[in-house]
C-alpha positions as a Python dict, from the first residue, in 0.01 Angstrom:
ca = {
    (1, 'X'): (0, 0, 0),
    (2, 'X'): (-218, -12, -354),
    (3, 'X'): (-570, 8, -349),
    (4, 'X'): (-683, 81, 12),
    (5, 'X'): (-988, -50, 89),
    (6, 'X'): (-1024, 60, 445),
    (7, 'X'): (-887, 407, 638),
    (8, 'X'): (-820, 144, 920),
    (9, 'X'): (-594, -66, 740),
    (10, 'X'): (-358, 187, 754),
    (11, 'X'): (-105, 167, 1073),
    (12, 'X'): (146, 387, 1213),
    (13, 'X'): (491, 376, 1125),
    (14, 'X'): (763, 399, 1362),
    (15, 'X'): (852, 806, 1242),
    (16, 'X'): (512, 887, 1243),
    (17, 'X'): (309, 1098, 1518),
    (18, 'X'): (-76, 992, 1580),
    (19, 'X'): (-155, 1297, 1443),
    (20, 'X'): (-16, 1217, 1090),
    (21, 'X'): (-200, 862, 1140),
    (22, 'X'): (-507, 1000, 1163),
    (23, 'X'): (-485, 1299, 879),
    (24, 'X'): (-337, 1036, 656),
    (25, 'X'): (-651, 796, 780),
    (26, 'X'): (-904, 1103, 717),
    (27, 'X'): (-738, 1187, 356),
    (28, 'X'): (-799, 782, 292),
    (29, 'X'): (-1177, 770, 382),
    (30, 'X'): (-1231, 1108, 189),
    (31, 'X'): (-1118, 998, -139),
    (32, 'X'): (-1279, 624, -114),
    (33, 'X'): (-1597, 831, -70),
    (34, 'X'): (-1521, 1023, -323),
    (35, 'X'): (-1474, 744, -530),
    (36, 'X'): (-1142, 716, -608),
    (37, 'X'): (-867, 452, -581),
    (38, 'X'): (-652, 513, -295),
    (39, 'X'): (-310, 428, -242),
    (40, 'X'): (-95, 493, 88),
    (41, 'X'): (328, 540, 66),
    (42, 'X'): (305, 442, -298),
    (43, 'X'): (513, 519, -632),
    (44, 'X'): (249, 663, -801),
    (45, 'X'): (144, 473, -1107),
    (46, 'X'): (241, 673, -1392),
    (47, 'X'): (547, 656, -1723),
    (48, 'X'): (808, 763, -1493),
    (49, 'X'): (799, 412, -1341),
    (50, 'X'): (1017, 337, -1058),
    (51, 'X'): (1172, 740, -1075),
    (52, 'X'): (855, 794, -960),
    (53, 'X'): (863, 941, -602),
    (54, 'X'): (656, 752, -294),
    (55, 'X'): (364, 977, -186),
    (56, 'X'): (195, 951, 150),
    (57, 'X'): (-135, 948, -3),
    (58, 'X'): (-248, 912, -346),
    (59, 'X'): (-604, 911, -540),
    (60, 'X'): (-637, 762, -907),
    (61, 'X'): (-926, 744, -1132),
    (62, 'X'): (-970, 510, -1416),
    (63, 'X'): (-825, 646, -1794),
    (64, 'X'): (-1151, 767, -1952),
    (65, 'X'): (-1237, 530, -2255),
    (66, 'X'): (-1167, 784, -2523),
    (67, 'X'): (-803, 850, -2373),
    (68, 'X'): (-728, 482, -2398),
    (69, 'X'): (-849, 404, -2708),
    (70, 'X'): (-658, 721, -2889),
    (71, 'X'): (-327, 560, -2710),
    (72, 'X'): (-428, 261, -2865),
    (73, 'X'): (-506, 418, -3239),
    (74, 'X'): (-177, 578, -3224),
    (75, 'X'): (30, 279, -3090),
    (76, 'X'): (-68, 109, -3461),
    (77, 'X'): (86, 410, -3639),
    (78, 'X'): (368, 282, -3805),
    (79, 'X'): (555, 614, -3827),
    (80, 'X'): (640, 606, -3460),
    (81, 'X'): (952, 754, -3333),
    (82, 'X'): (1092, 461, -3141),
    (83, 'X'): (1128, 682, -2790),
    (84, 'X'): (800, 822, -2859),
    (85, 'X'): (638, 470, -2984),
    (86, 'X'): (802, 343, -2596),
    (87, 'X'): (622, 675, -2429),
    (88, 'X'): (287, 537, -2588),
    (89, 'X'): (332, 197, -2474),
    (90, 'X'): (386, 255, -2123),
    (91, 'X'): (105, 495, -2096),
    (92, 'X'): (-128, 219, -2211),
    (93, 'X'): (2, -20, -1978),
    (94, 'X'): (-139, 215, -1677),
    (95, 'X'): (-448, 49, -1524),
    (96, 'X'): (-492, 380, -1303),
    (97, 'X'): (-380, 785, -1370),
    (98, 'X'): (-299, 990, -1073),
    (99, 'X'): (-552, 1248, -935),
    (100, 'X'): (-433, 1382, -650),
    (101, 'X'): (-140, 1343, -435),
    (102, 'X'): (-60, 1485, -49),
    (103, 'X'): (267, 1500, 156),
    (104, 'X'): (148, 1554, 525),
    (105, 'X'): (458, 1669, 713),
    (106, 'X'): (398, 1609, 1060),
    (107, 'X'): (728, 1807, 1198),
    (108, 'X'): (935, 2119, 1097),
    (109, 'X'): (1103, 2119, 832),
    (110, 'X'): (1405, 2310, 648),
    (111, 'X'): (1310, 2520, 374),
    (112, 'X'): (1480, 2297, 118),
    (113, 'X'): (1351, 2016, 239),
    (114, 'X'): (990, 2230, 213),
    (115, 'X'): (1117, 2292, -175),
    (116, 'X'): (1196, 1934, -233),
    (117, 'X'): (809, 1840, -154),
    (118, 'X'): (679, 2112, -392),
    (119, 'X'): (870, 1970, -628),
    (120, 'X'): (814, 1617, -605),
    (121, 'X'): (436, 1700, -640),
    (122, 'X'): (467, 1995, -916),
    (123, 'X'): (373, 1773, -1206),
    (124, 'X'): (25, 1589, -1063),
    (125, 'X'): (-337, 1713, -1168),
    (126, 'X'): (-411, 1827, -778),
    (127, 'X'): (-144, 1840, -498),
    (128, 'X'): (-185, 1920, -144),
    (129, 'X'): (86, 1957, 126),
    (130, 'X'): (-52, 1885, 448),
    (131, 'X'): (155, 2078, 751),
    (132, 'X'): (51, 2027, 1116),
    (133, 'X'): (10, 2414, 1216),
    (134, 'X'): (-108, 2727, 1078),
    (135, 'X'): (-122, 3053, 1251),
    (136, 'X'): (-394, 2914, 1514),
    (137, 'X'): (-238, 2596, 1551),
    (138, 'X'): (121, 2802, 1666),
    (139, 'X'): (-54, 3009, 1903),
    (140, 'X'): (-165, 2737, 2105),
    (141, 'X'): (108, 2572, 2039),
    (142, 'X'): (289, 2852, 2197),
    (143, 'X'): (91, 2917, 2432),
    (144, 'X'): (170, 2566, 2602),
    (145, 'X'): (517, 2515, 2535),
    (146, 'X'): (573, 2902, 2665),
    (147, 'X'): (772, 3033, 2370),
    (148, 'X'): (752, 3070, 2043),
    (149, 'X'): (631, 2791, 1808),
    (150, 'X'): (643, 2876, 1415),
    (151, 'X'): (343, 2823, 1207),
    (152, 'X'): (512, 2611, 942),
    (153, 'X'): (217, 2656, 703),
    (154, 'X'): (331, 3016, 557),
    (155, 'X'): (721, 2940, 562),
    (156, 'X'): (557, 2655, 317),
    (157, 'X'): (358, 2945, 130),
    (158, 'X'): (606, 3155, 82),
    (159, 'X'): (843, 2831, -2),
    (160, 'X'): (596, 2790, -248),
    (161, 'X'): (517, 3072, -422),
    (162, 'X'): (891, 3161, -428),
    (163, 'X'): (919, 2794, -650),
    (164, 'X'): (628, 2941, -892),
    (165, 'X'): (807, 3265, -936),
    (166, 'X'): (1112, 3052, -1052),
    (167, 'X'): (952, 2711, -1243),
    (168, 'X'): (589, 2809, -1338),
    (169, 'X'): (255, 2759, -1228),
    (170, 'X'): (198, 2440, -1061),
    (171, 'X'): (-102, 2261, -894),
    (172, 'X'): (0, 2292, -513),
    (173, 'X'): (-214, 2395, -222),
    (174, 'X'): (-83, 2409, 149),
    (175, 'X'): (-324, 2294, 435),
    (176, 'X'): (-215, 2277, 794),
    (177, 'X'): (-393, 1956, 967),
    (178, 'X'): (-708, 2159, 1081),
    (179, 'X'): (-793, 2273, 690),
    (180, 'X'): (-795, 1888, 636),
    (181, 'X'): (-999, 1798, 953),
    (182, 'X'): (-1253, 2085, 848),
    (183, 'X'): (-1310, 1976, 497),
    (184, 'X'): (-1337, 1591, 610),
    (185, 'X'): (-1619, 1729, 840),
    (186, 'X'): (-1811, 1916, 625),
    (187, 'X'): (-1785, 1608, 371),
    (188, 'X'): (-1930, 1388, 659),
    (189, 'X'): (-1601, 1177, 732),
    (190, 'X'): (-1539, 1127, 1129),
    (191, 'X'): (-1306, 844, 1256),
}
């Protein structure tokens, strides 16, 4: 869904829990105040084109002028390498450039599956996995189911910094759903 206008316009799908409803609602309303574009289980707009991979929640901002108009200076070069020349064209053709992307995962997950996410979102400017409990979160958690519940948030820590130690430094944070809740809070966004 391009260009959200409204945290409310966003509904629940059938594999989604309330819970990710309403952190994918919050992230929504935070970055329209924030002023960006917000899209919701989009490609994101960018020269990858349709190998680009579907985001829960995405924020672009507008190409600053002087980044369009040096695309466009160098598109008239006539010494273009033709792949290159192609590379130039379809970044001028983007009428948005990604900011930030999140993944909220609302249930457990395998530790590939955790490795898949980091890298789907290694390459954006800001990137923020969003996992439904921390160490609090578990212990309550626990505490009412009567055994053990993991806090998914540092298997995805560890998932990550094990993918850093490997392929570089990347822009990925993890934040359990409270993180996200807190910040939305202290940036005056309730729903």
């Amino acid at each position: 869904m391009p260009d959200v206008r409204s945290p409310y316009d966003i509904k629940r799908s059938r594999r989604e829990s309330e819970n990710v409803l309403k952190i994918k609602r919050l992230l929504v309303a935070l970055g329209l105040k924030l002023g960006f574009k917000v899209a919701v289980e989009e490609i994101p707009e960018s020269e990858l084109g349709d190998l680009g991979i579907r985001h829960d929640v995405v924020w672009y901002t507008e190409a600053p002028d002087w980044y369009s108009k040096l695309l466009e200076i160098i598109s008239l070069r006539e010494d273009l390498e033709p792949e290159y020349k192609k590379l130039i064209q379809s970044k001028l053709k983007l009428r948005r450039h990604l900011y930030a992307a999140f993944e909220i995962e609302g249930s457990d997950l395998m530790t590939k599956a955790m490795k898949g996410d980091i890298s789907n979102l290694s390459k954006w400017p800001y990137s923020v996995i969003v996992v439904k409990r921390g160490v609090e979160e578990a212990k309550e958690e626990s505490q009412s189911r009567g055994r053990y519940v993991e806090p998914i948030r540092n298997r995805f820590e560890r998932a990550l910094m094990e993918f850093r130690r490997l392929h570089g430094p990347n822009n990925i944070v993890i934040a359990s759903f409270s993180d996200i809740e807190k910040l939305c809070k202290e940036c005056g966004i309730t729903l």
